[in-house]
C-alpha positions as CSV (number, residue, x, y, z in Angstrom):
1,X,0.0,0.0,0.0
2,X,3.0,2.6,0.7
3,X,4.4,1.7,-3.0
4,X,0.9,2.9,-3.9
5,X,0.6,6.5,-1.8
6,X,2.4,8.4,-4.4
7,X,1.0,7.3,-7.7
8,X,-2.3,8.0,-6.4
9,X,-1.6,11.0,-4.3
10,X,-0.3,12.4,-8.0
11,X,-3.4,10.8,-9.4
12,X,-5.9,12.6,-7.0
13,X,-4.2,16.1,-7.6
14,X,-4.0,15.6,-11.1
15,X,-7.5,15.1,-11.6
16,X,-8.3,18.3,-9.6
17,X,-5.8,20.1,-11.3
18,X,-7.9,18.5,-14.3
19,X,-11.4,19.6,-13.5
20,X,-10.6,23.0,-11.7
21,X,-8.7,24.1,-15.4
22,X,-11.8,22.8,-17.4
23,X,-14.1,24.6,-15.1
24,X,-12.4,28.0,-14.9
25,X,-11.6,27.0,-19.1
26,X,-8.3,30.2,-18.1
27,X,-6.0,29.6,-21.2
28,X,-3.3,30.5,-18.9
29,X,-4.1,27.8,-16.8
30,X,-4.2,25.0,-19.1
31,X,-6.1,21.4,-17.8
32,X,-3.4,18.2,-16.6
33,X,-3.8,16.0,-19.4
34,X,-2.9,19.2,-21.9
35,X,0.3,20.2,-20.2
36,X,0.7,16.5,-19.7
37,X,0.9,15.9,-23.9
38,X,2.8,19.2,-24.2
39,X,5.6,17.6,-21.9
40,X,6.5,14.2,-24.2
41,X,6.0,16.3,-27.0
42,X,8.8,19.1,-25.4
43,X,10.9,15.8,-24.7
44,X,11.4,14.9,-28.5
45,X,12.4,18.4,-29.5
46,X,15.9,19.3,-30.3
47,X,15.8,22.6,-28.5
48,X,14.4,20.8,-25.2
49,X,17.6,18.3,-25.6
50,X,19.5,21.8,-25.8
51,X,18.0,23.5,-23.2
52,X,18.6,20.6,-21.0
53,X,22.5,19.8,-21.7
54,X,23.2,23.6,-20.8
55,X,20.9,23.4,-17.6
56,X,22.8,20.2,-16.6
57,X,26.4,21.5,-16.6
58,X,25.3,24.0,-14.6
59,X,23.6,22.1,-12.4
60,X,25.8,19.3,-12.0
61,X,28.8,22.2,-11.9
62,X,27.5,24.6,-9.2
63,X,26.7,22.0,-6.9
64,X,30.0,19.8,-7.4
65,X,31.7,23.2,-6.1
66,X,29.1,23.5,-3.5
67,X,30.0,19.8,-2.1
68,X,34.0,20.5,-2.6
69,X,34.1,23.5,-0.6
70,X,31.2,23.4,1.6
71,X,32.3,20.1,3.3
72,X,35.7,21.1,4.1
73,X,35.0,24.6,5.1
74,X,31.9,22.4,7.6
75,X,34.1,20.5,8.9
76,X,36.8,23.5,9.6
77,X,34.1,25.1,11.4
78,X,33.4,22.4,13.8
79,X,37.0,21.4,14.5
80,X,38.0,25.2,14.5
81,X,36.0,27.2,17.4
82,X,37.6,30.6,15.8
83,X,36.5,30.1,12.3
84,X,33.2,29.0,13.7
85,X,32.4,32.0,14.8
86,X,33.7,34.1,12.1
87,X,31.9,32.3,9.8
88,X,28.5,31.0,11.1
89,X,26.9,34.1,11.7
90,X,27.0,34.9,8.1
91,X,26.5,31.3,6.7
92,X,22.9,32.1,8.8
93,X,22.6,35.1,7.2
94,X,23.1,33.8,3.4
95,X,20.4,30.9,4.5
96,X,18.1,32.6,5.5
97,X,18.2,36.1,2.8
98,X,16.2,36.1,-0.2
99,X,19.1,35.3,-2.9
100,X,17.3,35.8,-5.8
101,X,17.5,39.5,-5.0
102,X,21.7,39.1,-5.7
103,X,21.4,37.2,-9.0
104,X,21.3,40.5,-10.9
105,X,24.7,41.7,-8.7
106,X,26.6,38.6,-10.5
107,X,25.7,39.5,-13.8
108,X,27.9,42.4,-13.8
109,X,30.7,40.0,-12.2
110,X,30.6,37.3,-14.8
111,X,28.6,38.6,-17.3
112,X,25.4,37.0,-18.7
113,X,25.7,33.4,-19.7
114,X,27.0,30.0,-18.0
115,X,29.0,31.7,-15.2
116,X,26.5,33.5,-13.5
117,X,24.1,30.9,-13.7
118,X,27.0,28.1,-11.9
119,X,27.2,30.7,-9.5
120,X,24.1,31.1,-8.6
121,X,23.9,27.3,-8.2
122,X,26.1,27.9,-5.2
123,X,25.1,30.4,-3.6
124,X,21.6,28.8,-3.0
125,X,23.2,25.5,-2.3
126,X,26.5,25.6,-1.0
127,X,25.3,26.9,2.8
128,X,23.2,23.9,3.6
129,X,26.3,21.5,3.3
130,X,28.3,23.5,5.4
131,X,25.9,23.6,7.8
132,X,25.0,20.0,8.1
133,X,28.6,18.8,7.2
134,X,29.5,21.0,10.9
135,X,26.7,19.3,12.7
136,X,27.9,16.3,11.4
137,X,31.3,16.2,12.4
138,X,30.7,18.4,15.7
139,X,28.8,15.1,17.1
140,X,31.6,12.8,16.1
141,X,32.8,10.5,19.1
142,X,36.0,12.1,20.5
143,X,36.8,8.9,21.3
144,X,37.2,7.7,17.7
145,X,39.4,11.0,16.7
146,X,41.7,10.2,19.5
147,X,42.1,6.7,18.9
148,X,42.9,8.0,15.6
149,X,45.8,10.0,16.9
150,X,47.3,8.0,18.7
151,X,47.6,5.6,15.8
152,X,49.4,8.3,14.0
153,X,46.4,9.4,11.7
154,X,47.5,12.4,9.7
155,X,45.5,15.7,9.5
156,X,43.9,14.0,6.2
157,X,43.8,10.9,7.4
158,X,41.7,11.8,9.7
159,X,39.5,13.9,7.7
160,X,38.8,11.2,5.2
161,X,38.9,8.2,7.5
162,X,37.3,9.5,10.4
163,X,35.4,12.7,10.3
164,X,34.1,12.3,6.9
165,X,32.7,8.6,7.5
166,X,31.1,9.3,11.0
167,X,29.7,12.2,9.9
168,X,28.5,10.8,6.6
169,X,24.5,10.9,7.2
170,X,24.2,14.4,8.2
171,X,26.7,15.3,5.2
172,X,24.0,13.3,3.2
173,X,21.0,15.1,4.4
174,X,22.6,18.5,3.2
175,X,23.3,17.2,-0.2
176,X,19.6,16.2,-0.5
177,X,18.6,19.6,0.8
178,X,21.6,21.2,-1.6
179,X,19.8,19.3,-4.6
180,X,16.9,20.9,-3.6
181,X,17.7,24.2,-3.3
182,X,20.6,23.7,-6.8
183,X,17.6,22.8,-9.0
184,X,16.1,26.3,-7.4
185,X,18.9,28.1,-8.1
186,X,19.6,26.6,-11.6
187,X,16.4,27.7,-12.8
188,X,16.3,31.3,-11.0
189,X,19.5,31.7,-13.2
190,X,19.0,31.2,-16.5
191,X,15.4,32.9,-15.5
192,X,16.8,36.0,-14.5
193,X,19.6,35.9,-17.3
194,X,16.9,34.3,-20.0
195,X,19.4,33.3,-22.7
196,X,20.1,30.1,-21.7
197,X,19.0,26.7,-21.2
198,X,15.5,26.3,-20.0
199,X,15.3,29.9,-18.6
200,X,15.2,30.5,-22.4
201,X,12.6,28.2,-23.0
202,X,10.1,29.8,-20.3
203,X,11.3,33.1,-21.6
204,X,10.0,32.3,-24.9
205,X,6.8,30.5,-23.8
206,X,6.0,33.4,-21.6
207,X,6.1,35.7,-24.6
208,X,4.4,33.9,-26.8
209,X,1.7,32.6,-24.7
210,X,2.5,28.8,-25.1
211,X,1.4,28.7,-21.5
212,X,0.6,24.4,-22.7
213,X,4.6,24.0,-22.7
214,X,5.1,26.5,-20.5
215,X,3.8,24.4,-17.5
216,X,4.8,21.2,-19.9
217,X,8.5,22.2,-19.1
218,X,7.5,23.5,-15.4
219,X,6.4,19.7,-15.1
220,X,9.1,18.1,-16.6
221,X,11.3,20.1,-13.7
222,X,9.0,19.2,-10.9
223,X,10.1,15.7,-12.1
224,X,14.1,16.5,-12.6
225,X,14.2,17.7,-9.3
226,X,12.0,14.8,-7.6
227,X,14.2,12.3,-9.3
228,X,17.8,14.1,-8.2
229,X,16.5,13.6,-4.6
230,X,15.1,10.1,-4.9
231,X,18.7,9.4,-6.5
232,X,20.9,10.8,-3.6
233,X,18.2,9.1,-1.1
234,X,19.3,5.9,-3.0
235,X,23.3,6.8,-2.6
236,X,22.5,7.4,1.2
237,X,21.1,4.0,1.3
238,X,23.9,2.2,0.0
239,X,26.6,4.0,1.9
240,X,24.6,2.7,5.0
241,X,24.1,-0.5,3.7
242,X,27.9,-0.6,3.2
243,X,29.0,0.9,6.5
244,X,26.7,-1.6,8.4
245,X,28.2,-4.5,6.5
């Protein structure tokens, strides 16, 4: 029965979504099953393929920077009680403010293509694995690290080896939470620079009233996004499975 919640939670909204378009008949509010069509028919067309290579680098980009620096500069903070407080106050600060207000402030910085939209990947993503990656490793047992010293560990040894691995679910929650918040800030980009990838595409649909493939591509984005966090739940499974074996 749990295998079956989804499909039919998705079923029950869709047909409300279905008969609340048909009864308000708002061409800018198009029924289920229309956007539904426009969606596999967006997925066969070459620009769609386009639109989604370019929103991919960037994607996959942004947040591979986010997971490089925000887990080291994580764990820095909770082994480091001086950088901790230097830094946490702001990390709060960028987590909590409305970043889509400094999109336009990058533009100037890198100009208006790829750069600025990788770098808005980060900036909505990156603070959320800090944060979880200090939690993390603030709860590891002190008894492991200094079992680890006196076996001679190195200063990377005992990032990789110790921190890292007992710290590993909370790292793991951020990146679910950094997926969530990188397909957010991949698609506030190319919005906001609308010349690229599928910030074009809703750029053009917008302005030519194609509001059928308009919410065919916000669908097909719902679904990116829901599959990117299904996948890393899958990773977090296995790393379990592996540590427990």
């Amino acid at each position: 029965m749990k295998r079956l919640a989804i499909p039919l939670s998705l079923a029950f909204w869709a047909l409300l979504w279905e008969i609340g378009a048909r009864a308000a008949g708002n061409d800018m509010f198009p029924p289920a099953s229309t956007v539904i069509r426009a969606a596999v028919e967006l997925v066969s067309r070459h620009d769609f393929r386009a639109a989604l290579q370019v929103t991919a680098q960037s994607f996959f980009l942004g947040l591979a920077i986010s997971i490089a620096l925000g887990v080291p500069v994580g764990a820095l903070m909770a082994r480091v009680p001086a950088v901790d407080r230097i830094l946490n106050v702001w990390i709060n600060i960028f987590l909590s403010a409305p970043l889509t207000a400094l999109v336009p402030a990058l533009m100037p910085l890198l100009g208006i293509g790829a750069p600025t939209v990788v770098a808005t990947v980060v900036l909505f993503s990156i603070w959320v694995v800090i944060i979880d990656t200090r939690e993390g490793v603030t709860h590891v047992t002190p008894s492991l690290i200094e079992m680890a010293r006196m076996n001679g560990a190195t200063r990377w040894q005992l990032f990789f080896h110790i921190l890292i691995p007992a710290a590993l679910p909370e790292v793991m929650t951020g990146l679910r939470l950094a997926v969530v918040r990188a397909v957010k800030g991949v698609i506030i980009g190319q919005v906001i620079v609308s010349l690229i990838g599928f910030g074009a595409l809703f750029s053009d649909y917008l302005q030519q009233f194609e509001m059928a493939r308009f919410w065919g591509l916000m669908l097909i984005v719902f679904i990116l996004g829901f599959a990117m966090v299904g996948a890393v739940g899958l990773i977090e499974k296995w790393l379990a499975a592996a540590r427990t074996s």
